[in-house]
N, C-alpha and C positions, 0 to 999 in steps of 0.2 A: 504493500500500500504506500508505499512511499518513493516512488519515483515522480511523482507529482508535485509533491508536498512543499517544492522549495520557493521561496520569492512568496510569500504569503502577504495579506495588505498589515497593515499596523495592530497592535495588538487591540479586540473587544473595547466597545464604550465601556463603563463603570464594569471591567471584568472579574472586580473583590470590590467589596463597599463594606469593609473590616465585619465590626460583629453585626451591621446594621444589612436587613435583611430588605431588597428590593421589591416591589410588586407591580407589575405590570398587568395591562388586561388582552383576553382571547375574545375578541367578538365574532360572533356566525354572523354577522348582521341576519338577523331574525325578521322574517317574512311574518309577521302575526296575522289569525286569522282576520280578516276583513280589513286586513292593511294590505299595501301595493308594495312592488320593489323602488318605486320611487321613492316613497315613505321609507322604508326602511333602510336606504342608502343616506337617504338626508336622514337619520336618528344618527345613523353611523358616525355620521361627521358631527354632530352636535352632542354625541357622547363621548367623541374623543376629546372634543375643546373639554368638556368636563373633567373626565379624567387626568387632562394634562395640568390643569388647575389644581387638581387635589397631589399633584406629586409622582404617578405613576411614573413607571418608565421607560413604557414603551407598551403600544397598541398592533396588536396582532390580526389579521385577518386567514381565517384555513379554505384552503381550495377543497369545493365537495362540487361534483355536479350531480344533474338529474333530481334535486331535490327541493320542491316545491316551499319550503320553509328556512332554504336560506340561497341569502343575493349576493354571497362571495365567490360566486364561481372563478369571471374572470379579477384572479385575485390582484394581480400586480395591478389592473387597473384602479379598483376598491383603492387599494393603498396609495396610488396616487390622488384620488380624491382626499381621502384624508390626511396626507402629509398636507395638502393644499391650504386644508381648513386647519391647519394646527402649527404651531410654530418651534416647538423648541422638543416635545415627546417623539422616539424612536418610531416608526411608524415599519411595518413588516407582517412576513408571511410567515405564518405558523402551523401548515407550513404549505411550502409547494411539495406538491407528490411529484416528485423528479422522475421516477418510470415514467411520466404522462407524458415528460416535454424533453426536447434533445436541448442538452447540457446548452450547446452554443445561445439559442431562443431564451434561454430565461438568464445567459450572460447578461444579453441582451436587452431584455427586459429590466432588470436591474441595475445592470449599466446606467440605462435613460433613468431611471427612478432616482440612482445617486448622484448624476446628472444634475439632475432638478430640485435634488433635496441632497446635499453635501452632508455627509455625515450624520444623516437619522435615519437611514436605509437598513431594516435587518432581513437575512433570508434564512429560515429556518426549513431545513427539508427531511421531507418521511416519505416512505416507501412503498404506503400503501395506494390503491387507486383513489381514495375519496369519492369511491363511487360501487356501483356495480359493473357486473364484468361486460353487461351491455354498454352501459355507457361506454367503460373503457375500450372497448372494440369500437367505437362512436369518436373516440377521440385519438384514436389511429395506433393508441398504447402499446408496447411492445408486451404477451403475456410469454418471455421469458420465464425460463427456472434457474438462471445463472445467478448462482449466490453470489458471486464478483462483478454483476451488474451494477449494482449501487453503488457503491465505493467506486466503482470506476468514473461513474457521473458526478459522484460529488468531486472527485482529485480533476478530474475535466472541468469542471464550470472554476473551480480552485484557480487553474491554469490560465483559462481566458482571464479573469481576475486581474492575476499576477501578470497577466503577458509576460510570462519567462517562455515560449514560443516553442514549448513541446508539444502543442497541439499541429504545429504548422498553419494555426488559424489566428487573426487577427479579430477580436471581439471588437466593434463599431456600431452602438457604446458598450462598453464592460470592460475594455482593457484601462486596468490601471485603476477602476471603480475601488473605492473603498468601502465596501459592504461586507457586514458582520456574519460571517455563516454559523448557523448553528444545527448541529444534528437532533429530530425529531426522535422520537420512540413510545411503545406501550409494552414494549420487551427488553429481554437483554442485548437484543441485537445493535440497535442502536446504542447502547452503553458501550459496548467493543468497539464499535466506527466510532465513534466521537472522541473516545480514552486513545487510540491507533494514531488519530488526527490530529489531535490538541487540541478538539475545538470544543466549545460549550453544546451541554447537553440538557433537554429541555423532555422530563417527560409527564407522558400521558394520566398522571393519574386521575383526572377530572372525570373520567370515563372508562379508564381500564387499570385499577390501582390493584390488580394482584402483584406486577413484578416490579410495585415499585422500588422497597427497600436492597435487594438482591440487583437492582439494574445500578441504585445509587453504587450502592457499594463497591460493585467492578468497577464502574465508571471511575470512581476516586480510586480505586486500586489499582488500576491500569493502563492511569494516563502517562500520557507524556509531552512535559511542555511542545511547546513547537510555536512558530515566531508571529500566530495568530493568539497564545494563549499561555502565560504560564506558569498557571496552578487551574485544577479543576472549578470548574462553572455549574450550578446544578442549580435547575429551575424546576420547580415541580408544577403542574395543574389541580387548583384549587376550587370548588363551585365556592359562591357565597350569595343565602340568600335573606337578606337583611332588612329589619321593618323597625320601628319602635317599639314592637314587643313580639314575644316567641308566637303570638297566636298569627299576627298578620304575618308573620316571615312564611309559616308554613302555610298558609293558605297560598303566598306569592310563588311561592317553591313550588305547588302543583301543575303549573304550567307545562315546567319544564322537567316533570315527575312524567304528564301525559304525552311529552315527547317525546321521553326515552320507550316507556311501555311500545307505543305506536313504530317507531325503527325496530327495537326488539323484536316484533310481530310480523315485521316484514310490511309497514301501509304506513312508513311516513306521512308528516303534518306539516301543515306551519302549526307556529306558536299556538298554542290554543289558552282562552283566557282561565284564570284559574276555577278549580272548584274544591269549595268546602268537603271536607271530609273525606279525600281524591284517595288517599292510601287506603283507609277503613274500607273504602269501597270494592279494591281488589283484594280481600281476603289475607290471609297469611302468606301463601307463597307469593306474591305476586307485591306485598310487601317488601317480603324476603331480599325479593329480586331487585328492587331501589335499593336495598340497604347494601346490597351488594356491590353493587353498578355504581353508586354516588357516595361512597364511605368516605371518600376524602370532601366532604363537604361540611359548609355550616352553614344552620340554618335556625336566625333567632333573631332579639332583639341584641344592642348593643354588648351587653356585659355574655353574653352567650359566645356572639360572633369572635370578641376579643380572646375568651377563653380557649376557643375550639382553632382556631388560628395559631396560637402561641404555642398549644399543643402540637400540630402538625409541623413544625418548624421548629421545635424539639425534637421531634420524633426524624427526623426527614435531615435537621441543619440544612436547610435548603437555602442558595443564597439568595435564591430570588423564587416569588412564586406569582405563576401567572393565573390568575383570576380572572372565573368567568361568575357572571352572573345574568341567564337567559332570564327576563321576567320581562310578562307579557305585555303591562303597563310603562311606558318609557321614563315617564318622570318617578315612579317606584323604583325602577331599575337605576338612576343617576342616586336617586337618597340610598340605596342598597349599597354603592362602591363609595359612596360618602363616609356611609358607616365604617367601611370594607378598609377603607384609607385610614381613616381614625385609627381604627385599631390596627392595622398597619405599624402608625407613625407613634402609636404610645409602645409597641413591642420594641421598637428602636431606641426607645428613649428609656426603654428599663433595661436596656441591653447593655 
């Protein structure tokens, strides 16, 4: 893996922020029911301006297509819109599914993006299709079994990057971009590529938190600097959903409770608005299965969200964690990462 690796751009923005722990947010931009993608590209941008106000540090958008409840397909576009609308917050892809696009194309893509936004450009990349395999035969995907595919693509877009011209290709724009790569993951696979690399590793627990501690753990056991990175970077995925008290949190929470059930089942949704008493209603296993699927979550008022936060990042020492918070109401969802922030910025300050 390392015939690629040399000429790398400058080391990560804030790549250690000592004992103080960063947080950043994941938006789907969310299609809610009886909202347009117009609406929910403009919420996109008026909840970045928010979050960059409360201190975050950096706003993420993930590539999914075929999926009627979220408007980040074309993502690098999304993130141009919202670097647009925001001035001084990281703006990036969390990630691009790099099997879907040839390495040079999303040089490309990001090139122009660091281009036009110097220095708040991130590309975070994972391996999976962010779709189904119709889609992906729809978007001309290679369905390769070559376990050396990936790594080969991320040390390729690395290259155009670097323009150290072991591609024999010239990226116009990308060469010479200075754009923060970071490897995706909800396994151990990606803790091996990104510890291989030197590069910051950002995982999936928001939605797949069985391998998160065993992924941290190699990842910190296995890196090695390299002149993009050097000391390990671990960002984990956080839900959070936040009200002035535990009763409205969990009402807000169902939303995105009936959009996990609804993927799970195979008939994605958009957002759907919440309902009272949404878990009681699917019985015990189906319960179960939230508790399972969303463990790394909190879901309360204030002094709840503060506590269960400060847990996970004990538990985790994660330096950074990126927070999602899907709720169906827009201005519930901006007071939810208000809270999300607070309690944030008081873990830091007891730190």
């Amino acid at each position: 893996m390392t015939g690629l690796v040399k000429g790398l751009a400058k080391p990560i923005a804030s790549a250690h922020l000592g004992d103080m722990t960063a947080y950043s947010l994941l938006d789907l931009v969310p299609v809610v029911e009886g909202g347009t993608i117009p609406q929910a590209l403009a919420n996109a941008a008026d909840l970045a301006r928010h979050v960059e106000a409360l201190g975050f540090s950096r706003y993420w958008v993930a590539e999914h297509h075929g999926m009627s409840g979220i408007a980040g397909g074309a993502t690098s576009v999304v993130i141009g819109h919202v670097a647009a609308a925001t001035s001084t917050i990281r703006v990036g892809a969390g990630g691009i599914m790099l099997p879907n696009h040839a390495p040079l194309v999303i040089a490309e893509q990001f090139g122009t993006l660091d281009a036009l936004f110097p220095g708040r450009i991130d590309l975070g990349l994972g391996r999976a299709p962010g779709s189904d395999m119709k889609v992906a035969r729809a978007l001309r995907r290679t369905l390769e079994s070559d376990p050396n595919a990936f790594p080969q693509d991320v040390m390729e877009l690395q290259s155009y990057f670097a323009d150290d011209g072991q591609t024999g290709i010239r990226a116009t724009p990308g060469a010479g971009a200075k754009v923060d790569i970071w490897i995706l993951g909800s396994s151990t696979y990606g803790a091996q590529l990104a510890a291989a690399l030197g590069l910051p590793y950002a995982f999936a627990s928001h939605f797949a938190p069985d391998a998160l501690d065993e992924a941290i753990a190699l990842y910190r056991r296995h890196f090695r600097p390299s002149a993009a990175l050097a000391r390990p970077h671990v960002m984990a995925g956080f839900n959070v959903f936040a009200a002035a008290s535990d009763a409205e949190a969990e009402l807000l929470a169902s939303s995105q409770q009936q959009a996990f059930v609804a993927l799970r089942t195979g008939q994605p949704r958009q957002l759907p608005p919440p309902v009272a008493r949404y878990r009681e209603s699917l019985g015990p296993q189906g319960a179960a299965i939230l508790d399972h699927v969303l463990q790394c979550s909190a879901v309360g008022g204030p002094a709840r969200i503060a506590r269960e936060i400060a847990a996970f990042v004990a538990r985790t020492g994660a330096d950074e964690l990126m927070l999602t918070s899907s709720i169906y109401d827009h201005e519930a969802r901006k007071r939810s990462l208000t809270i999300a922030a607070e309690a944030m910025q008081t873990l830091s300050i007891a730190a």
